[in-house]
N, C-alpha and C positions, 0 to 999 in steps of 0.2 A: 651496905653491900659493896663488895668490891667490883673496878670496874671490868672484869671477866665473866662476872657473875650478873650482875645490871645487862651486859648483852646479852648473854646467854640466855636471859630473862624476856629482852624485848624481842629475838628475834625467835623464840621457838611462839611467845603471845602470835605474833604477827603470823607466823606460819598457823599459829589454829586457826585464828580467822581465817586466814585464805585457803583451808582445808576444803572443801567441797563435799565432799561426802567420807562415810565410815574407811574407806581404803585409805585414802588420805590422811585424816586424823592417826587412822594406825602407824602411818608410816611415821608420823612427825613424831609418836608416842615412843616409837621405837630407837629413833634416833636422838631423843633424848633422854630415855628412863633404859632403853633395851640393854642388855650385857657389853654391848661397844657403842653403847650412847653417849653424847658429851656428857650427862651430867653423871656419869658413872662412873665416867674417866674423872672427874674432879674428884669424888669419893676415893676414888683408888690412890692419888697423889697423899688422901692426910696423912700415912703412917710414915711418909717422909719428912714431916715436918717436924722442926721443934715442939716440945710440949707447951708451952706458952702458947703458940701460935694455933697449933693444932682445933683445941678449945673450941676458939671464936672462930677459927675459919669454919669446924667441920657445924658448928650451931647455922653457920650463913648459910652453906650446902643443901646442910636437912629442911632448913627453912624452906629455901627455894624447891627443890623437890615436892617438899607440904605443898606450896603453891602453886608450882604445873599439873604436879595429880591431879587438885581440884580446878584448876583450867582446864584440865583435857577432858573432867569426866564432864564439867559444865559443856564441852564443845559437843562432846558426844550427844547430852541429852538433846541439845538443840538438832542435829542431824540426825537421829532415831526418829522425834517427833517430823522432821522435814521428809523422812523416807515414807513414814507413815501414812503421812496424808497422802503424799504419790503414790502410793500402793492401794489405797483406798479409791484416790479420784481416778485410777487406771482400772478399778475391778469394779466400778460402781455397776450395777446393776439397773436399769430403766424398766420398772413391773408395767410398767405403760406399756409394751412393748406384745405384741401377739405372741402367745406361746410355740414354739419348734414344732413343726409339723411334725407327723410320726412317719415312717418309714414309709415307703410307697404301697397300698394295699393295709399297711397295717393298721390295727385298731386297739382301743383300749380295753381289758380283760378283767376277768372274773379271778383270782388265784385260788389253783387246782383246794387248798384246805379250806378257802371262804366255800368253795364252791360244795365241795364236801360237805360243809357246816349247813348248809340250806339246805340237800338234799337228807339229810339226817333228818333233823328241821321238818321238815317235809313230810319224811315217812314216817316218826314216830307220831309227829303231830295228827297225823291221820287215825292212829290210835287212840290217840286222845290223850298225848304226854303235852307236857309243858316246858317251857326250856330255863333254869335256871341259873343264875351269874354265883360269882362271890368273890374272895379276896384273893390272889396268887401268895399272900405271906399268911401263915396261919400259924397256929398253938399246936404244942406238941400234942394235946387231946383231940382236938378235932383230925388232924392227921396221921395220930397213930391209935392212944389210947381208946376213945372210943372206938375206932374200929378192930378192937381185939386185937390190938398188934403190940405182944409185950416190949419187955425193955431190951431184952436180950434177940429181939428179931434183925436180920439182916440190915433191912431198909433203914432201918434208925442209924445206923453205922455213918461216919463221915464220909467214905471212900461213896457211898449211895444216896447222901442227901444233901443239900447245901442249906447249912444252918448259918445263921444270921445273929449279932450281938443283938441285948436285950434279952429278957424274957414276958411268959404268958402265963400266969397262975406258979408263977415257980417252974417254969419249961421253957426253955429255948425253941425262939421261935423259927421254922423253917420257910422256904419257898417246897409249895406244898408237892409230893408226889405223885398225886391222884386227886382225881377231881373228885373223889370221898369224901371228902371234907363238908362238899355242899349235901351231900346225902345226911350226914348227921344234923347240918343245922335246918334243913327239912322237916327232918324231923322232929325236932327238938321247936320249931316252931310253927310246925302247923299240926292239924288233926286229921288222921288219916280219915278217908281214904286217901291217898296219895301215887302220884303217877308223874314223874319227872326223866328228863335226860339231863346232864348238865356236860355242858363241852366247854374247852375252855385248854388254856397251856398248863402246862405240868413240869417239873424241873428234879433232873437227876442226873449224876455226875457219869455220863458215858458218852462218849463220841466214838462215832465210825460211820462207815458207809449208810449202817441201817438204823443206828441211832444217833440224838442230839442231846445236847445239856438242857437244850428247852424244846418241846414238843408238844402236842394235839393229841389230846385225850377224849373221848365223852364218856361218862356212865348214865347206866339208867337206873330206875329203882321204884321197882311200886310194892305198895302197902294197903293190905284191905283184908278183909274177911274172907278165909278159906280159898287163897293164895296155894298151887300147887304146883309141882315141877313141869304140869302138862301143860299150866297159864305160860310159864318160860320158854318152852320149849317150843311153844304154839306163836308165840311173840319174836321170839330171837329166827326160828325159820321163815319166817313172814321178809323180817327184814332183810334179811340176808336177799333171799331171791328177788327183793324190790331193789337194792340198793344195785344188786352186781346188773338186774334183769335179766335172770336167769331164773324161769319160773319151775321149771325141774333140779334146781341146782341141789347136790346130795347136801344133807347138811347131816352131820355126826358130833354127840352128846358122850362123853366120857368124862368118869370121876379124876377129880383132881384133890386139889388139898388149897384154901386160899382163908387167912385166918377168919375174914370176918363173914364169910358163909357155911352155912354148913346143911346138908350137902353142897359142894361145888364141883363144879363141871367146866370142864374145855370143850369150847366148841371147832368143828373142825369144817372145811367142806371142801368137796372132790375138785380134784385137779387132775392135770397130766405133769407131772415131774420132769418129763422131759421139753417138752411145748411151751410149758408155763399156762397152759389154756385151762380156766377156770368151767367148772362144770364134765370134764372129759379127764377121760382117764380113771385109772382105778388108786391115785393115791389121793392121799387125804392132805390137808393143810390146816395147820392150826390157824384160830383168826381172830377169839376172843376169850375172857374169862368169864364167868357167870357160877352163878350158884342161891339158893335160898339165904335170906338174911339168918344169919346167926342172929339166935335167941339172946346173947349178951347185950351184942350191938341195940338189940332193938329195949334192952333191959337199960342201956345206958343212956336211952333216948327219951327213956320215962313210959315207952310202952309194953304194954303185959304180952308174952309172947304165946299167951293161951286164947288169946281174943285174935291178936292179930300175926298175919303173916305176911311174906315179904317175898319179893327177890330184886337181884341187883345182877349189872351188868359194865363191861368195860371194856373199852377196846381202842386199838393208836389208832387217830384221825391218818395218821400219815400214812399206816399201814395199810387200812383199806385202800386210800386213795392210791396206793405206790401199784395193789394188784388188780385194782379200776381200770387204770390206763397203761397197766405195762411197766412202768418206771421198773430201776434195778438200783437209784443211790438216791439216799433221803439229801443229801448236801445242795442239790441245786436247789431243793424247794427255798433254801434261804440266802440264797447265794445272788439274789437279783439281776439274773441274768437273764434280758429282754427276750433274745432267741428263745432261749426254754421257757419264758413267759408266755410268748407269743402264739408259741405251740403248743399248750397246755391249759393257756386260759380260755373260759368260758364266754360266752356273751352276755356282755354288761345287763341288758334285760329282758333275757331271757330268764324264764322261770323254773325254780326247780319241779321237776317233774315226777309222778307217782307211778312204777313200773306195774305193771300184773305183779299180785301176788300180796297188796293191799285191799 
């Protein structure tokens, strides 16, 4: 190595060392590899040399170059690894440490959907339902097929469901859009008579003020012997006037169209349109779906639809809860913001409670 290139060598080593942190190394990086670096200026001098000389000087050059590279990214690693632990011993955490007092008066909460979830809980339970769980990723049968929902329905559409790599029986599996899913393997694994809600989140591609990509669902579903529209109709007005407590509250049954029931019905109940005041007024609000099981559904669940009969029910957790207390935008419910926590959550344990009308 010639002696231009030997300094050039001990004095950019020497300035890595005495680099201190990432700025520093930059700078030293710069002034020796950057576009008006020394060693960039040497490269730039080869094309004026003789081709003999050329050769062996530009081979020393490239060498040297190889060699700072891998000195400055060594320097680096060592100063990433020294920032890191400063960064670490400055944010360490002490769980030793008493937890942050809450706000002055404030207290720790129920959140307004758990809170919904118990009062559901609660009131169906008192009928004598049972609550059951299952999986948020399911088979295209249990979330569509079985419940009468062909190929060519809406819902199946991409724009409507978010489907997931792999498959289930030869089906793309989805994150499920209704808590139906748990109603078929109900069925399919126990013996009627049967009497379930199942709540739980649900996932479909819409956002806005009134809807989410993941949301609060429950349905219900009983199965027994001479099952009639008066058994639903007698069950869904019950709940209604317990949940809102509203023991006169109007409640209105009109035909609808929902594949896996048949007949099916939207349920409605009186409001004031103008007020938003639930029970007053002469206009009606829609508030859930419902209908008798279709005879397929219960055909593909291995039950004979001449012994047994059915009905099932559905409706947004978030939706009740949004005309319970007034709300007007579903976003803050996930939006963790302590203020609207504070003023909407329940107390920790206190119980959920059974209005008249149970």
């Amino acid at each position: 190595m010639s002696d231009d290139l030997a300094e050039l060598a001990t004095r950019t080593e020497a300035e890595l060392a005495a680099a201190a942190d990432l700025r520093a190394l930059d700078a030293v990086r710069v002034a020796t590899l950057g576009k008006a670096g020394a060693l960039t200026g040497l490269l730039k001098t080869l094309g004026a040399l003789p081709p003999e000389e050329r050769k062996a000087r530009g081979a020393a050059v490239n060498a040297l170059k190889t060699r700072l590279e891998a000195a400055i990214e060594a320097r680096r690693a060592v100063l990433e690894a020294a920032a890191l632990d400063a960064r670490l011993a400055a944010e360490r955490l002490d769980v030793t440490l008493p937890p942050r007092p809450f706000a002055p008066g404030g207290k720790g909460g129920i959140h307004p959907i758990s809170r919904t979830i118990e009062e559901l809980t609660a009131i169906f339970g008192a009928m004598g339902f049972r609550v059951v769980e299952g999986p948020d990723i399911e088979g295209d049968w249990y979330n569509f097929a079985a419940l009468n929902i062909p190929d060519h329905h809406p819902a199946r559409q991409e724009q409507d469901t978010f489907y997931l790599p792999g498959e289930t029986d030869g089906r793309r599996t989805v994150l499920r859009t209704q808590t139906s899913p748990l109603q078929i393997r109900t069925m399919i694994g126990q013996e009627p008579p049967i009497r379930i809600i199942a709540p739980g989140r649900t996932y479909r591609a819409d956002h806005d003020a009134t809807h989410s990509p993941m949301f609060h669902q429950v349905e219900g579903l009983v199965i027994d012997r001479g099952i009639t529209l008066g058994h639903l109709k007698g069950c869904l007005t019950d709940f209604l006037r317990a949940f809102f407590g509203i023991s006169d509250l109007p409640v209105r049954f009109r035909s609808s169209y929902f594949p896996f029931t048949e007949p099916s019905m939207e349920v409605d109940i009186g409001w004031n349109r103008k007020t938003g005041e639930l029970g007053a007024g002469t206009d009606w609000l829609e508030i859930l779906g419902s209908g008798m099981v279709h005879p397929r559904v219960l055909a593909n669940c291995g039950l004979d639809a001449r012994e047994w009969q059915g009905f099932a029910f559905g409706m947004g957790i978030e939706r009740i809860t949004m005309l319970k207390h007034g709300m007007a935008d579903l976003r803050p419910f996930f939006e963790g913001d302590t203020r609207w926590l504070s003023h909407y959550a329940s107390t920790p344990l206190a119980a959920a409670s059974l209005h008249e009308g149970v």
